[in-house]
C-alpha positions as a Python dict, from the first residue, in 0.01 Angstrom:
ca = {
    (1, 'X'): (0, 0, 0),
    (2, 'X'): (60, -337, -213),
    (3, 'X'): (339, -141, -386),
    (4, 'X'): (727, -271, -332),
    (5, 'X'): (821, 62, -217),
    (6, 'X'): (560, 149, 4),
    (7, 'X'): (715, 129, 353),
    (8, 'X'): (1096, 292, 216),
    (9, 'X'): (922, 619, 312),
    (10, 'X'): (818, 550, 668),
    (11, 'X'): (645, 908, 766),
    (12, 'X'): (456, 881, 425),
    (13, 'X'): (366, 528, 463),
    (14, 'X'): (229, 568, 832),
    (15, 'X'): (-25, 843, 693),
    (16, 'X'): (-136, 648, 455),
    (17, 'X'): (-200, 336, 668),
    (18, 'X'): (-385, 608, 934),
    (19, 'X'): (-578, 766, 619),
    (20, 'X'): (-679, 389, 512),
    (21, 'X'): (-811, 352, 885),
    (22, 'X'): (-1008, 648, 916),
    (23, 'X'): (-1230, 546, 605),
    (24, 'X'): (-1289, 211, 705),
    (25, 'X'): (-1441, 379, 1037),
    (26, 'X'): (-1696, 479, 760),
    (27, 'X'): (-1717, 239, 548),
    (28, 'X'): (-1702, -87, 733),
    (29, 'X'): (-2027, 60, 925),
    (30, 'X'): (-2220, 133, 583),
    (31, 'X'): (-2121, -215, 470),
    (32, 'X'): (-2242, -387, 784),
    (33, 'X'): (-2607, -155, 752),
    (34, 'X'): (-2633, -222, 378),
    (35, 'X'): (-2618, -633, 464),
    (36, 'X'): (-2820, -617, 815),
    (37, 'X'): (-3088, -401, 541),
    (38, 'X'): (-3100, -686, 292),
    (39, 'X'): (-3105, -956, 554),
    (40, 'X'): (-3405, -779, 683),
    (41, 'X'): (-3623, -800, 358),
    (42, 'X'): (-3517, -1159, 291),
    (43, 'X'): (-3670, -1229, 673),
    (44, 'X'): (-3948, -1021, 602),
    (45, 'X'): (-4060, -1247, 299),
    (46, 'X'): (-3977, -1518, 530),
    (47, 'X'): (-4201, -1413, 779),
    (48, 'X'): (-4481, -1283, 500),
    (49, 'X'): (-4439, -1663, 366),
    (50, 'X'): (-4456, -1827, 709),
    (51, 'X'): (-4568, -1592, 986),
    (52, 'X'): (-4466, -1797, 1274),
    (53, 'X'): (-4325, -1675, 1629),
    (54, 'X'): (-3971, -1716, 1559),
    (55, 'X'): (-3992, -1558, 1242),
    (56, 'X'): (-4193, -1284, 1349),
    (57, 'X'): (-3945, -1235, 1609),
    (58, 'X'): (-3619, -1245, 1390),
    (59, 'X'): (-3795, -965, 1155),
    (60, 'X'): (-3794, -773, 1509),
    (61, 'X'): (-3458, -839, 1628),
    (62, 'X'): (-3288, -740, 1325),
    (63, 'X'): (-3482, -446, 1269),
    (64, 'X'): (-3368, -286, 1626),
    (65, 'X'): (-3004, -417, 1545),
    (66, 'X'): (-3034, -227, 1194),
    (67, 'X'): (-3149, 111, 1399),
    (68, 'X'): (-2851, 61, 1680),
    (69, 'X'): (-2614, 73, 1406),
    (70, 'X'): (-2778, 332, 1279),
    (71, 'X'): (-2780, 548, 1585),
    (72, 'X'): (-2389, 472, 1600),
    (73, 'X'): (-2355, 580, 1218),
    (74, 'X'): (-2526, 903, 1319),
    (75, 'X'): (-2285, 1005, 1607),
    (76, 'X'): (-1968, 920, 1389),
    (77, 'X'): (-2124, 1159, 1158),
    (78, 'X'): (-2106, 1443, 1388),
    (79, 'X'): (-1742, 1385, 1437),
    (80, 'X'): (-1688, 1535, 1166),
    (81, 'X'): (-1458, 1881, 1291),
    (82, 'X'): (-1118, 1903, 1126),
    (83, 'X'): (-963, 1794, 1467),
    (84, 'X'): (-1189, 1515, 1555),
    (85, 'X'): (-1021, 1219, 1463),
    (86, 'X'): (-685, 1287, 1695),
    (87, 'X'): (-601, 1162, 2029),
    (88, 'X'): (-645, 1440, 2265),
    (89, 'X'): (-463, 1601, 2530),
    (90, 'X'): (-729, 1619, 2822),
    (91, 'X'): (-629, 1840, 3161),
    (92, 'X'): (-777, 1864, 3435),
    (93, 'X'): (-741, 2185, 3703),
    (94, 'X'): (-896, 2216, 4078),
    (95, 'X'): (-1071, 2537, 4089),
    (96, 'X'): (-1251, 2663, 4403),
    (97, 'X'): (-1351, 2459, 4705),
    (98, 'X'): (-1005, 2405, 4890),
    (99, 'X'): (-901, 2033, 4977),
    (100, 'X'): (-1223, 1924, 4865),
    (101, 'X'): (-1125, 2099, 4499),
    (102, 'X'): (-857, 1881, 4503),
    (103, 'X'): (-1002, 1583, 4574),
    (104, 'X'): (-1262, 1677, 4297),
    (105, 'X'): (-1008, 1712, 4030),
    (106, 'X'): (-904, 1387, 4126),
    (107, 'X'): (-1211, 1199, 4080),
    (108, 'X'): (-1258, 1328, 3752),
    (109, 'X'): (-919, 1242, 3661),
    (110, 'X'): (-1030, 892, 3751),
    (111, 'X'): (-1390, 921, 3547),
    (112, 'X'): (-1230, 1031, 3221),
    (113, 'X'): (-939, 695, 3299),
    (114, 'X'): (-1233, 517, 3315),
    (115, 'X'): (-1418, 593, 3011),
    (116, 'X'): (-1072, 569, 2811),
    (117, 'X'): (-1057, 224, 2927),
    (118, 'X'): (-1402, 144, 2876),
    (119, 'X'): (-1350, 230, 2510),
    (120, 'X'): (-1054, 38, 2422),
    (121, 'X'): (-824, 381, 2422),
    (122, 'X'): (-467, 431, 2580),
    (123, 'X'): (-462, 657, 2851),
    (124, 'X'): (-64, 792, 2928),
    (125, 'X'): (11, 1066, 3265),
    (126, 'X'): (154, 1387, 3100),
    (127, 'X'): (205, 1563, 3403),
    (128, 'X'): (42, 1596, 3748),
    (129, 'X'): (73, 1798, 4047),
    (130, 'X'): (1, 1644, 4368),
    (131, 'X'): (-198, 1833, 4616),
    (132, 'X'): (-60, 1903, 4992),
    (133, 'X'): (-342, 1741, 5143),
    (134, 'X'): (-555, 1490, 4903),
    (135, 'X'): (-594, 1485, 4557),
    (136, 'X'): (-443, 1698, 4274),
    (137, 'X'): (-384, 2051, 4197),
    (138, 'X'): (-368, 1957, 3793),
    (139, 'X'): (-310, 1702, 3575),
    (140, 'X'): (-255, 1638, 3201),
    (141, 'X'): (-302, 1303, 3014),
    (142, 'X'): (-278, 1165, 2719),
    (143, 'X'): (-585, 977, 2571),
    (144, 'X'): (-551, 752, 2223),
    (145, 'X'): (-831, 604, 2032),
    (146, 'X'): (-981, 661, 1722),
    (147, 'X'): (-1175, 1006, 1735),
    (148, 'X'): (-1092, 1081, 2131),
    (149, 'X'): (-1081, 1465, 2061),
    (150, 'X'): (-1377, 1458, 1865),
    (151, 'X'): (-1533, 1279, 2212),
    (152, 'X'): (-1343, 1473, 2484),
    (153, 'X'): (-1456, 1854, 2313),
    (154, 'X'): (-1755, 1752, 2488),
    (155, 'X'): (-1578, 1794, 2817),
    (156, 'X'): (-1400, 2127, 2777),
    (157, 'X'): (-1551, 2361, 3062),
    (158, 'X'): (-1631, 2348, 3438),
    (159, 'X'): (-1727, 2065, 3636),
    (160, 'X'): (-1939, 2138, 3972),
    (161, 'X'): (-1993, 1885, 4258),
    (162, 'X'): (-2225, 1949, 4579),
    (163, 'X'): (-2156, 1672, 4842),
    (164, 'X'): (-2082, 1608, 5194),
    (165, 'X'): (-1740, 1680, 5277),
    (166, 'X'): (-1514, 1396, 5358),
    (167, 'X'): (-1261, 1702, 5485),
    (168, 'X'): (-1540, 1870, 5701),
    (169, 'X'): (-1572, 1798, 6050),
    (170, 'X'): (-1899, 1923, 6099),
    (171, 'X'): (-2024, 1702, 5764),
    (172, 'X'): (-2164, 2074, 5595),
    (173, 'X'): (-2251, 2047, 5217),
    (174, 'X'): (-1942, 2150, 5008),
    (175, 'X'): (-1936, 2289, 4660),
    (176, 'X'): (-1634, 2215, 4488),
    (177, 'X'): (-1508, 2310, 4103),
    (178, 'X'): (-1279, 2190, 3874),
    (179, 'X'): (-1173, 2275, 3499),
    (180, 'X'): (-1154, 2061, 3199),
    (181, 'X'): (-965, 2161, 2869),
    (182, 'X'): (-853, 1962, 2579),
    (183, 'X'): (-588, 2004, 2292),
    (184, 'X'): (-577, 1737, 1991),
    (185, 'X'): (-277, 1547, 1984),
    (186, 'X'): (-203, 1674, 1600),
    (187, 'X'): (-30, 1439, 1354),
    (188, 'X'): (329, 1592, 1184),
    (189, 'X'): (37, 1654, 856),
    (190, 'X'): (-68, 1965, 1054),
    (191, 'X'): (196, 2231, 1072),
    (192, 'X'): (187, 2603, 1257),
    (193, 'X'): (443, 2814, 1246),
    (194, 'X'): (633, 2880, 1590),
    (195, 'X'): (992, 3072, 1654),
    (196, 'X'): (1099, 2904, 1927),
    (197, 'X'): (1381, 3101, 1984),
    (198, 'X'): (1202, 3435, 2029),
    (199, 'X'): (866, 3362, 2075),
    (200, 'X'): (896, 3103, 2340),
    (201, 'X'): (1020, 3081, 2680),
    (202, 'X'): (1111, 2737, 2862),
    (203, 'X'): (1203, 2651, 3203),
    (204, 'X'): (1393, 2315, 3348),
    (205, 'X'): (1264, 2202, 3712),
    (206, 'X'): (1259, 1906, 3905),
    (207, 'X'): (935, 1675, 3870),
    (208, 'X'): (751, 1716, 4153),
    (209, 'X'): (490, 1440, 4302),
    (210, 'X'): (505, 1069, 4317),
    (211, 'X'): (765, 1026, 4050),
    (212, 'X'): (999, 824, 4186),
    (213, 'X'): (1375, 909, 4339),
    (214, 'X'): (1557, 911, 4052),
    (215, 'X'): (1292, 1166, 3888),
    (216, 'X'): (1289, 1424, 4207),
    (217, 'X'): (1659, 1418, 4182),
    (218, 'X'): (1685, 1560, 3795),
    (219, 'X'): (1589, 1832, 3698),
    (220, 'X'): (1383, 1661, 3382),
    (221, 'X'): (1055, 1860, 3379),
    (222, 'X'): (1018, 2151, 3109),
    (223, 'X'): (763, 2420, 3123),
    (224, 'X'): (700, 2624, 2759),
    (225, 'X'): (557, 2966, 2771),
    (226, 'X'): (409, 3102, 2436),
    (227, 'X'): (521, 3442, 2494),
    (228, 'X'): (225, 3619, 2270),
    (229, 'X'): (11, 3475, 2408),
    (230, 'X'): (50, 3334, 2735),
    (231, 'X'): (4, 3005, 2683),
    (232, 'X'): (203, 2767, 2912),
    (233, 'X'): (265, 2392, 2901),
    (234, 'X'): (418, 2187, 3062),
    (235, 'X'): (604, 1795, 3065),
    (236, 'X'): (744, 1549, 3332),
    (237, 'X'): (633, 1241, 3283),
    (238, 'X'): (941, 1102, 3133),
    (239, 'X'): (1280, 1079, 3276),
    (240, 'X'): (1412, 1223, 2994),
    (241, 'X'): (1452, 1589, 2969),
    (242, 'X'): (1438, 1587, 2560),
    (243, 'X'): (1149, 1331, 2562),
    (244, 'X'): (982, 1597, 2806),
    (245, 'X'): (1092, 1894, 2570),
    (246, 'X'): (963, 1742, 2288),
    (247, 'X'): (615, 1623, 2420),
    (248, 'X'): (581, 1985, 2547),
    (249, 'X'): (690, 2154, 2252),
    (250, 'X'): (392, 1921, 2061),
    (251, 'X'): (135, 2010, 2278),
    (252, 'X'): (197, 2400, 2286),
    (253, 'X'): (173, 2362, 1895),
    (254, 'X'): (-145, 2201, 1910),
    (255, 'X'): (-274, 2461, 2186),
    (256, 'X'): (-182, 2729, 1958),
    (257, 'X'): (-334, 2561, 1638),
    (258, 'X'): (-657, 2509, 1846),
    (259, 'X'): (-706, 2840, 1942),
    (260, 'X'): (-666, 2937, 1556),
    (261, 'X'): (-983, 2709, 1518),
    (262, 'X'): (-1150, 2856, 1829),
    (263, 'X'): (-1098, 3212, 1665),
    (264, 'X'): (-1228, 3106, 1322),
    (265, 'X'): (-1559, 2913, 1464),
    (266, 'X'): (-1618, 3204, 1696),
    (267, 'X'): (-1619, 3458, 1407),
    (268, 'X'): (-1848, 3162, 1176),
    (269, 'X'): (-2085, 3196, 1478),
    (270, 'X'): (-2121, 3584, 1522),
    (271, 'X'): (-2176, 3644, 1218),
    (272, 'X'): (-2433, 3367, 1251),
    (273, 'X'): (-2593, 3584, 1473),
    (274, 'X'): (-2511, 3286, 1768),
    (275, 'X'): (-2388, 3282, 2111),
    (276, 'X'): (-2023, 3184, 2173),
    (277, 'X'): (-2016, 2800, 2330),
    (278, 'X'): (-1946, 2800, 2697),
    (279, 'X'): (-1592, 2720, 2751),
    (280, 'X'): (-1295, 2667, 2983),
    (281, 'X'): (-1327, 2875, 3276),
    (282, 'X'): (-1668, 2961, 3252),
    (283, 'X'): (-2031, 2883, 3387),
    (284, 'X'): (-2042, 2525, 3469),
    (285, 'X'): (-2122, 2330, 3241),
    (286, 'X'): (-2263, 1959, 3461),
    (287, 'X'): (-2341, 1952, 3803),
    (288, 'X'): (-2253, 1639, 3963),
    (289, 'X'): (-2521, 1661, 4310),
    (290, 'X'): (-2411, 1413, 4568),
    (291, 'X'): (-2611, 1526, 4853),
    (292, 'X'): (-2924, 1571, 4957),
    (293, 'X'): (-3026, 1453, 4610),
    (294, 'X'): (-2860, 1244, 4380),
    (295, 'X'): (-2803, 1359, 4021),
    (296, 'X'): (-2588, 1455, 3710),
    (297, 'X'): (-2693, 1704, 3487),
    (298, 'X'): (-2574, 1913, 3194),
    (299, 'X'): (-2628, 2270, 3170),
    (300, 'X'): (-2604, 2325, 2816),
    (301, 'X'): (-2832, 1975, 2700),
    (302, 'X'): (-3075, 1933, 3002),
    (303, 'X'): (-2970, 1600, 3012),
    (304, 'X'): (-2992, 1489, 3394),
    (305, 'X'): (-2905, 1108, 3485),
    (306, 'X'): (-3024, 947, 3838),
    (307, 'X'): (-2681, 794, 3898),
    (308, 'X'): (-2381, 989, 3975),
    (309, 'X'): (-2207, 692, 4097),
    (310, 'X'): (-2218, 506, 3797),
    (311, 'X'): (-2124, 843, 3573),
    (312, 'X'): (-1806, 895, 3806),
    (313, 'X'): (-1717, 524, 3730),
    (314, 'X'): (-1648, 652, 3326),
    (315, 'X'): (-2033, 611, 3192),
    (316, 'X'): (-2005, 941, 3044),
    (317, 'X'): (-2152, 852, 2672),
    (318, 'X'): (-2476, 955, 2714),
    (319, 'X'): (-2385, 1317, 2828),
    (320, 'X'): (-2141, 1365, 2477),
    (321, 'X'): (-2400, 1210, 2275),
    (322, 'X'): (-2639, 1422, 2407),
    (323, 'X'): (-2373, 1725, 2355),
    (324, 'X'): (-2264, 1612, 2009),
    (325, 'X'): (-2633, 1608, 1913),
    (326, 'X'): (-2729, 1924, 2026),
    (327, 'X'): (-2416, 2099, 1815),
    (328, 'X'): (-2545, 1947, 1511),
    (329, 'X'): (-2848, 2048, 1553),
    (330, 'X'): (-2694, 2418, 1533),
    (331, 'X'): (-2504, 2428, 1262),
}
């Protein structure tokens, strides 16, 4: 990077620069843990020397600053999947449940916003499709921050909510799904063949939703079909039909390439003698219970928090620890 040349090749020098911040993720950490270690055996001859209060109590406070880092170090390690390090593409879909469906996709919508925020990320609208009544029928954003795939994989499945139905006259108990997938947001390193001439289909329509006047009146939204395999995507957050085209065209390659993956890790696991994970479509995989008791809990960790209030807000990092975790443990 010091070189005289380095930034005439832009493309080149931008992967290095992203290559340079991905190991000082690492590294930094192991630095800071190797100092906090040797501060903590200077205190503790302090302490041996002169065991008063406050020294007693530095010895203490270092040591459980030394094992928070360490508990940090350990869940970087198990980001450690060929995809984990890129921003992710995270979607959201009302399943079941009517109105209340709706309004369900929407609050997760919001959750995952949340956490983005929480963490320092960028969180950009993709697309989203307004439902008649209250909330949304789907949604795609776009989530950056170091390692958000390798966070949101966590998420991929469905998401069940018991509550009492603000749409219900009669107040009943409503059960209401929704769907969550992700795709990385790959980097131009990764590269998948795709004709799109033959292979792919697209179709031009008018953004629907809040989008403005100007973005009703164009027909600016572009909708990709994988013809193969039947994978669909689609764009309209920008006014621009090319700027659409082209975020579409980078997210069906990415769908495509992750699928690849999905293939490969499902054959790793069979003949591994293990169970396929639960994925998009399938059992639920957290119950969010509103009413009469109040709860979140994962189905595939156990993990259950008091608090679904607080969990809706974004405070979601216990539940992909907890998932992240329990996938290490099986490989």
């Amino acid at each position: 990077m010091e070189a005289g040349d380095f930034w005439n090749n832009q493309e080149r020098a931008q992967g290095l620069v992203n290559e340079l911040r991905q190991l000082m993720l690492v590294l930094k950490p192991l630095k800071e843990l190797k100092t906090t270690a040797d501060d903590i055996q200077v205190l503790e001859e302090f302490a041996k020397d002169d065991p008063s209060e406050h020294n007693l109590a530095e010895v203490e406070t270092t040591r459980s600053d030394l094992e928070s880092r360490l508990l940090e170090m350990e869940l970087q390690a198990m980001l450690n999947g060929p995809m984990d390090r890129f921003n992710v593409f995270l979607s959201v879909q009302a399943g079941e449940g009517g109105t209340d469906a709706s309004d369900w996709a929407a609050m997760l919508l919001r959750m995952y916003q949340r956490w983005a925020e929480e963490k320092g990320y960028e969180c950009e609208e993709v697309d989203l499709s307004e439902a008649e009544e209250a909330g949304i029928r789907s949604a795609t954003i776009l989530i950056k921050g170091d390692n958000a795939y390798g966070y949101m994989r966590s998420e991929v499945g469905t998401h069940r909510l018991i509550r009492m139905s603000p749409f219900d006259s009669a107040g009943r108990r409503q059960t209401s799904f929704a769907a969550i997938d992700t795709t990385p947001d790959l980097d131009d390193e990764v590269k998948i063949d795709v004709d799109w001439d033959e292979d792919v289909r697209e179709d031009i329509f008018r953004a629907g939703g809040a989008g403005g006047q100007k973005v009703n009146k164009t027909s600016s939204a572009i909708r990709l079909t994988h013809l193969p395999t039947n994978t669909v995507v689609q764009c309209q957050n920008e006014r621009s039909q090319h700027k659409n085209r082209a975020i579409a065209r980078k997210m069906l390659t990415a769908k495509l390439y992750k699928a690849e993956q999905d293939r490969r890790d499902a054959e790793v696991a069979a003949r591994r003698g293990q169970k396929p994970r639960i994925g998009f479509g399938g059992e639920p995989i957290r119950h969010y219970v509103m009413a009469p008791q109040q709860y979140v809990k994962d189905a595939r960790t156990g993990l259950t928090v008091g608090n679904p209030t607080k969990v809706l807000d974004g405070d979601i990092d216990p539940f992909i620890e907890s998932y992240l975790r329990d996938q290490m443990g099986k490989q």
